[in-house]
LUMKE-615950 format. One record per residue (C-alpha): x, y, z. Coordinates in steps of 0.25 Angstrom, whole numbers, plus 2048, in hexadecimal, padded with zeros to 3 digits. Each point is the difference from the previous one (the first is absolute). Last residue first. Layout:
BEGIN
XYZ ...
//
This chain:
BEGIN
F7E834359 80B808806 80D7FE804 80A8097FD 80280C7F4 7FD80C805 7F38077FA 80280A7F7 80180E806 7F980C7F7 7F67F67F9 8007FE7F1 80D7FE800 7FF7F0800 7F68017F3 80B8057F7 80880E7FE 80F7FC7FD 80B80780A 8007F2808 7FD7F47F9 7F47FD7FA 8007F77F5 8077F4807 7F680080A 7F67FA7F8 7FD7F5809 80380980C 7F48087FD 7F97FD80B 7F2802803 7FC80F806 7F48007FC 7F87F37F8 8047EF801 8007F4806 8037F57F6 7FC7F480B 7FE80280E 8007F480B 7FA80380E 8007F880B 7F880180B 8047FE80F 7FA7FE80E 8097F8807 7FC7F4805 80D7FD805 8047F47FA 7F67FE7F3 7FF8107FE 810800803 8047F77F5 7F88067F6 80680E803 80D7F77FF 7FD7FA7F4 7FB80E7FA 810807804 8047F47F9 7FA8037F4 80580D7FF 80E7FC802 7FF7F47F5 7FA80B7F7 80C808801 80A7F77FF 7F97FB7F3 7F87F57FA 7F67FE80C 7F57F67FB 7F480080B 7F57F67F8 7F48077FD 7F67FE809 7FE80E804 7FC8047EF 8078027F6 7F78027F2 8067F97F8 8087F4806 80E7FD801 80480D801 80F803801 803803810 7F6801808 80980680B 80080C7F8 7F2804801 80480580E 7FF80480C 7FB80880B 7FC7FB80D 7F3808808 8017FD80F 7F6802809 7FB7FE80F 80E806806 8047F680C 80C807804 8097F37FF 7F87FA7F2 80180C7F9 80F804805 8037F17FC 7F98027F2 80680D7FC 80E7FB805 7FE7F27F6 7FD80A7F5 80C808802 8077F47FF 7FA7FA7F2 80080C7F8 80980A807 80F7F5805 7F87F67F4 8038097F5 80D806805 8067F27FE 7FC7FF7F3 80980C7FB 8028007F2 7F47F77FB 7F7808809 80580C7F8 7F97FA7F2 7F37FF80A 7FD80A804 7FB80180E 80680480E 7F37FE809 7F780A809 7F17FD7FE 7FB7FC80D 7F2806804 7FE80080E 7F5801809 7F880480C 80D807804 808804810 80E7FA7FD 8017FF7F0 80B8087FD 8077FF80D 7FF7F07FE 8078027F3 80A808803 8057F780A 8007F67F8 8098037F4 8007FC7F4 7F38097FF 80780A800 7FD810807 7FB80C7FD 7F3804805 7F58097F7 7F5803809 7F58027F6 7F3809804 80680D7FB 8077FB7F5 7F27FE7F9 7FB80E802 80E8047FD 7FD7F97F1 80B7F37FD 80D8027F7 8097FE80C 7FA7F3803 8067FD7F3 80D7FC805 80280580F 80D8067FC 80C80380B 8087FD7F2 80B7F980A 7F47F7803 7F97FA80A 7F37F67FC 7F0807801 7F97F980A 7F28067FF 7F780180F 7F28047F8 7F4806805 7F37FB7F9 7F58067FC 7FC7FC7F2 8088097F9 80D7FF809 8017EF7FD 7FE8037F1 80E80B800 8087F5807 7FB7F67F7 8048087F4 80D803807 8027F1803 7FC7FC7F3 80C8097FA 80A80080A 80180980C 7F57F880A 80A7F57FF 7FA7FB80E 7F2804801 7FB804812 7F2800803 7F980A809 7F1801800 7FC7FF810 80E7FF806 8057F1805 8047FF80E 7FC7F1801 7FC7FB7F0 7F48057FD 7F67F37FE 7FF7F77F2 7F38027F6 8027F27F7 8028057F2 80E7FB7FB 8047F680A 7F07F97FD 7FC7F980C 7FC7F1802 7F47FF808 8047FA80E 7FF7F2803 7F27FA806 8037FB80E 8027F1801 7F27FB806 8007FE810 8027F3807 80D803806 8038107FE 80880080C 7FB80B808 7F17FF7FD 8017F0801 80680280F 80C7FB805 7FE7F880D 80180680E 80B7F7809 7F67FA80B 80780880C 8087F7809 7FA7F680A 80680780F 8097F3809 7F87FE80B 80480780D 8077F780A 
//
Protein backbone atom coordinates (compact mmCIF):
# COMPACT_ATOMS: atom_id res chain seq x y z
CA UNK A 1 0.00 0.00 0.00
CA UNK A 2 1.25 3.23 -1.13
CA UNK A 3 1.68 5.85 1.70
CA UNK A 4 -0.67 8.07 2.23
CA UNK A 5 0.72 11.88 0.22
CA UNK A 6 1.63 14.71 3.39
CA UNK A 7 -0.29 17.84 1.91
CA UNK A 8 1.22 21.04 0.81
CA UNK A 9 2.26 23.36 3.80
CA UNK A 10 -0.61 25.96 3.42
CA UNK A 11 1.41 29.36 2.19
CA UNK A 12 1.20 32.05 4.98
CA UNK A 13 0.07 35.73 4.25
CA UNK A 14 2.60 37.82 3.77
CA UNK A 15 3.43 41.15 5.49
CA UNK A 16 3.62 43.03 2.17
CA UNK A 17 0.04 41.86 1.45
CA UNK A 18 -1.47 42.22 4.60
CA UNK A 19 -0.23 45.32 6.00
CA UNK A 20 0.95 43.62 9.34
CA UNK A 21 3.83 45.14 10.80
CA UNK A 22 3.76 48.20 8.53
CA UNK A 23 3.23 51.96 9.45
CA UNK A 24 -0.53 53.13 8.75
CA UNK A 25 -0.50 54.87 5.45
CA UNK A 26 -0.33 58.63 5.78
CA UNK A 27 -4.06 59.92 4.76
CA UNK A 28 -4.61 61.85 1.82
CA UNK A 29 -4.50 65.73 1.77
CA UNK A 30 -7.73 67.19 2.18
CA UNK A 31 -9.07 68.88 -1.11
CA UNK A 32 -10.65 71.95 -1.68
CA UNK A 33 -14.44 71.22 -3.73
CA UNK A 34 -14.16 74.67 -4.95
CA UNK A 35 -10.55 74.68 -6.36
CA UNK A 36 -9.37 71.10 -6.52
CA UNK A 37 -8.47 70.38 -10.69
CA UNK A 38 -11.16 67.39 -11.33
CA UNK A 39 -10.93 64.99 -14.65
CA UNK A 40 -13.43 65.38 -17.84
CA UNK A 41 -16.20 63.55 -17.16
CA UNK A 42 -16.51 60.41 -19.83
CA UNK A 43 -17.71 61.69 -23.18
CA UNK A 44 -17.37 65.28 -22.05
CA UNK A 45 -16.65 68.01 -25.08
CA UNK A 46 -13.57 70.22 -24.75
CA UNK A 47 -15.12 73.54 -23.34
CA UNK A 48 -18.82 72.92 -23.36
CA UNK A 49 -20.95 73.51 -20.18
CA UNK A 50 -24.43 73.58 -19.92
CA UNK A 51 -26.33 76.99 -17.37
CA UNK A 52 -29.94 76.34 -16.42
CA UNK A 53 -32.16 79.68 -16.38
CA UNK A 54 -29.70 80.85 -18.86
CA UNK A 55 -32.87 83.43 -19.72
CA UNK A 56 -33.10 85.38 -16.67
CA UNK A 57 -31.06 88.23 -15.64
CA UNK A 58 -27.92 86.46 -14.00
CA UNK A 59 -28.31 83.57 -16.16
CA UNK A 60 -28.06 85.81 -19.28
CA UNK A 61 -25.15 87.81 -17.82
CA UNK A 62 -23.58 84.48 -17.09
CA UNK A 63 -24.36 83.07 -20.42
CA UNK A 64 -22.96 86.29 -22.22
CA UNK A 65 -19.30 85.71 -19.69
CA UNK A 66 -19.06 82.13 -20.34
CA UNK A 67 -18.93 82.87 -24.57
CA UNK A 68 -16.25 85.71 -23.89
CA UNK A 69 -13.81 83.53 -22.33
CA UNK A 70 -14.14 80.66 -24.74
CA UNK A 71 -16.72 78.64 -23.85
CA UNK A 72 -19.50 76.97 -25.71
CA UNK A 73 -22.65 76.94 -23.78
CA UNK A 74 -25.74 74.11 -23.76
CA UNK A 75 -28.49 77.00 -22.10
CA UNK A 76 -31.87 75.59 -20.93
CA UNK A 77 -34.24 78.03 -21.73
CA UNK A 78 -38.06 76.89 -20.18
CA UNK A 79 -41.17 76.34 -22.75
CA UNK A 80 -43.43 78.98 -23.40
CA UNK A 81 -46.57 79.75 -25.15
CA UNK A 82 -44.55 83.29 -25.89
CA UNK A 83 -41.88 80.79 -27.83
CA UNK A 84 -39.43 83.70 -25.95
CA UNK A 85 -36.00 82.73 -24.84
CA UNK A 86 -36.16 85.82 -22.26
CA UNK A 87 -33.22 87.83 -22.65
CA UNK A 88 -31.14 85.40 -24.55
CA UNK A 89 -32.86 87.07 -27.17
CA UNK A 90 -31.17 90.43 -26.64
CA UNK A 91 -27.67 88.86 -26.79
CA UNK A 92 -25.02 89.92 -29.95
CA UNK A 93 -25.18 87.08 -33.07
CA UNK A 94 -21.51 86.65 -32.40
CA UNK A 95 -22.52 85.40 -28.92
CA UNK A 96 -25.70 83.37 -30.18
CA UNK A 97 -23.70 81.78 -32.29
CA UNK A 98 -21.83 79.67 -29.73
CA UNK A 99 -24.90 79.18 -27.53
CA UNK A 100 -27.29 76.06 -28.09
CA UNK A 101 -30.29 77.41 -26.57
CA UNK A 102 -32.48 73.98 -25.28
CA UNK A 103 -35.85 74.07 -24.11
CA UNK A 104 -36.69 72.08 -21.47
CA UNK A 105 -37.63 72.14 -17.30
CA UNK A 106 -35.97 71.38 -14.82
CA UNK A 107 -38.76 69.72 -13.08
CA UNK A 108 -38.33 67.30 -15.05
CA UNK A 109 -35.50 64.76 -15.38
CA UNK A 110 -35.35 63.86 -18.53
CA UNK A 111 -34.64 67.42 -19.66
CA UNK A 112 -32.16 67.77 -17.38
CA UNK A 113 -30.03 64.75 -18.16
CA UNK A 114 -30.27 65.72 -21.96
CA UNK A 115 -29.12 69.13 -21.03
CA UNK A 116 -26.32 68.27 -19.26
CA UNK A 117 -25.21 64.90 -20.97
CA UNK A 118 -21.68 65.38 -22.64
CA UNK A 119 -20.52 69.03 -20.14
CA UNK A 120 -17.36 69.91 -18.05
CA UNK A 121 -19.79 71.75 -15.98
CA UNK A 122 -22.95 73.20 -15.17
CA UNK A 123 -23.96 76.28 -13.69
CA UNK A 124 -27.72 76.02 -12.04
CA UNK A 125 -29.43 79.02 -11.70
CA UNK A 126 -33.20 78.17 -12.83
CA UNK A 127 -35.58 78.94 -9.70
CA UNK A 128 -39.15 80.50 -9.25
CA UNK A 129 -38.42 83.51 -7.18
CA UNK A 130 -40.25 86.55 -5.56
CA UNK A 131 -40.92 86.20 -2.93
CA UNK A 132 -44.80 87.85 -2.20
CA UNK A 133 -45.76 85.12 -4.99
CA UNK A 134 -44.12 82.34 -3.01
CA UNK A 135 -46.64 83.24 -0.32
CA UNK A 136 -49.45 82.35 -3.01
CA UNK A 137 -48.39 79.40 -4.24
CA UNK A 138 -45.72 77.35 -1.94
CA UNK A 139 -46.20 74.31 -3.48
CA UNK A 140 -44.69 75.51 -6.74
CA UNK A 141 -41.62 76.70 -4.90
CA UNK A 142 -40.43 73.52 -3.68
CA UNK A 143 -41.83 71.44 -7.37
CA UNK A 144 -38.69 74.24 -9.15
CA UNK A 145 -36.61 75.30 -6.23
CA UNK A 146 -35.99 72.38 -4.25
CA UNK A 147 -36.85 69.39 -6.89
CA UNK A 148 -35.45 70.61 -9.90
CA UNK A 149 -32.29 70.92 -7.59
CA UNK A 150 -32.50 67.54 -6.43
CA UNK A 151 -32.77 66.39 -10.68
CA UNK A 152 -29.69 68.67 -11.10
CA UNK A 153 -27.77 66.69 -8.52
CA UNK A 154 -28.76 63.06 -9.49
CA UNK A 155 -28.03 63.87 -13.31
CA UNK A 156 -24.57 65.17 -11.78
CA UNK A 157 -23.89 62.54 -9.68
CA UNK A 158 -25.14 59.57 -12.46
CA UNK A 159 -23.14 61.05 -15.46
CA UNK A 160 -20.30 61.85 -13.45
CA UNK A 161 -19.92 65.53 -14.54
CA UNK A 162 -16.85 67.13 -12.40
CA UNK A 163 -18.63 70.52 -11.63
CA UNK A 164 -21.61 71.80 -10.20
CA UNK A 165 -22.09 75.58 -9.51
CA UNK A 166 -25.45 75.99 -7.16
CA UNK A 167 -27.12 79.16 -7.07
CA UNK A 168 -28.73 80.58 -4.11
CA UNK A 169 -29.59 82.94 -2.02
CA UNK A 170 -29.06 85.79 0.47
CA UNK A 171 -32.64 85.11 1.44
CA UNK A 172 -32.08 82.06 3.22
CA UNK A 173 -30.22 84.50 5.92
CA UNK A 174 -33.13 85.69 6.84
CA UNK A 175 -33.05 89.15 9.03
CA UNK A 176 -29.24 89.87 9.89
CA UNK A 177 -28.27 88.97 13.00
CA UNK A 178 -24.82 90.27 12.44
CA UNK A 179 -23.25 92.95 10.45
CA UNK A 180 -21.69 92.20 8.11
CA UNK A 181 -23.22 88.43 7.22
CA UNK A 182 -21.01 86.22 6.73
CA UNK A 183 -21.03 81.90 5.83
CA UNK A 184 -21.62 81.27 9.65
CA UNK A 185 -24.60 83.25 9.81
CA UNK A 186 -27.14 81.29 11.03
CA UNK A 187 -29.59 79.93 7.92
CA UNK A 188 -33.04 81.69 8.91
CA UNK A 189 -35.81 81.02 6.08
CA UNK A 190 -38.75 83.59 6.69
CA UNK A 191 -40.61 82.87 3.59
CA UNK A 192 -41.72 80.14 1.12
CA UNK A 193 -39.31 81.09 -0.96
CA UNK A 194 -36.48 81.14 1.15
CA UNK A 195 -37.29 77.86 2.70
CA UNK A 196 -37.28 76.33 -1.25
CA UNK A 197 -33.78 77.86 -1.76
CA UNK A 198 -32.52 76.68 1.13
CA UNK A 199 -33.43 73.45 0.64
CA UNK A 200 -32.19 72.96 -2.71
CA UNK A 201 -28.48 74.17 -0.69
CA UNK A 202 -29.20 71.08 1.88
CA UNK A 203 -29.43 68.91 -0.63
CA UNK A 204 -26.36 70.04 -2.65
CA UNK A 205 -24.66 69.83 1.00
CA UNK A 206 -26.09 66.62 1.21
CA UNK A 207 -24.74 65.13 -1.86
CA UNK A 208 -21.06 66.56 -1.28
CA UNK A 209 -21.12 64.59 2.12
CA UNK A 210 -22.88 61.35 0.43
CA UNK A 211 -21.74 61.15 -2.93
CA UNK A 212 -18.89 63.38 -3.11
CA UNK A 213 -20.22 65.48 -5.46
CA UNK A 214 -18.36 68.10 -6.63
CA UNK A 215 -20.64 71.29 -5.82
CA UNK A 216 -20.16 74.92 -4.76
CA UNK A 217 -22.60 76.98 -3.54
CA UNK A 218 -23.30 80.34 -4.24
CA UNK A 219 -25.39 82.95 -2.40
CA UNK A 220 -26.02 86.38 -4.10
CA UNK A 221 -27.09 89.29 -2.37
CA UNK A 222 -28.71 92.97 -4.10
CA UNK A 223 -27.78 91.68 -7.47
CA UNK A 224 -28.22 94.24 -9.68
CA UNK A 225 -27.35 96.29 -13.59
CA UNK A 226 -29.19 95.40 -17.40
CA UNK A 227 -31.85 93.73 -17.86
CA UNK A 228 -33.01 93.60 -13.89
CA UNK A 229 -36.43 93.31 -13.10
CA UNK A 230 -38.69 95.80 -12.81
CA UNK A 231 -41.45 93.77 -11.42
CA UNK A 232 -41.21 95.81 -8.01
CA UNK A 233 -42.44 98.93 -9.83
CA UNK A 234 -44.76 97.03 -12.18
CA UNK A 235 -47.48 99.04 -11.23
CA UNK A 236 -46.36 101.86 -13.20
CA UNK A 237 -45.79 100.30 -16.40
CA UNK A 238 -48.61 98.73 -17.56
CA UNK A 239 -49.24 97.96 -21.16
CA UNK A 240 -49.66 101.26 -23.53
CA UNK A 241 -47.42 103.24 -21.11
CA UNK A 242 -43.69 103.65 -21.98
CA UNK A 243 -41.30 102.38 -19.04
CA UNK A 244 -38.09 100.23 -18.60
CA UNK A 245 -40.02 96.82 -19.58
CA UNK A 246 -40.55 98.21 -23.29
CA UNK A 247 -37.37 99.06 -23.90
CA UNK A 248 -36.63 95.79 -25.70
CA UNK A 249 -39.04 94.74 -28.74
CA UNK A 250 -40.07 91.28 -26.84
CA UNK A 251 -40.06 91.30 -23.08
CA UNK A 252 -38.83 88.43 -21.46
CA UNK A 253 -41.76 85.89 -20.60
CA UNK A 254 -42.64 85.64 -17.28
CA UNK A 255 -41.43 81.94 -15.69
CA UNK A 256 -38.73 80.72 -13.79
CA UNK A 257 -35.67 82.52 -13.88
CA UNK A 258 -33.09 83.64 -11.50
Amino acid sequence: MSPTPTPPARPQPSTAATGANREPAPAAPARDIATAPTPPAAGAEAGLVAVTGAEGFIGSHLVETLVATGARVRAMVQYNSFSSFGWLETLPADVLDRVEVVLGDVRDPGSVTGLVTGVEAVYHLAALIAIPYSYRAPHSYVETNVTGTLNVLEALRHLEIPRLVHTSTSETYGTAQTVPITEDHPINTQSPYAASKAGGDRLADSYHASFATPVVTLRPFNTFGPRQSMRRDSHRHRPGRRGPAHHHPRRPAPHPRL
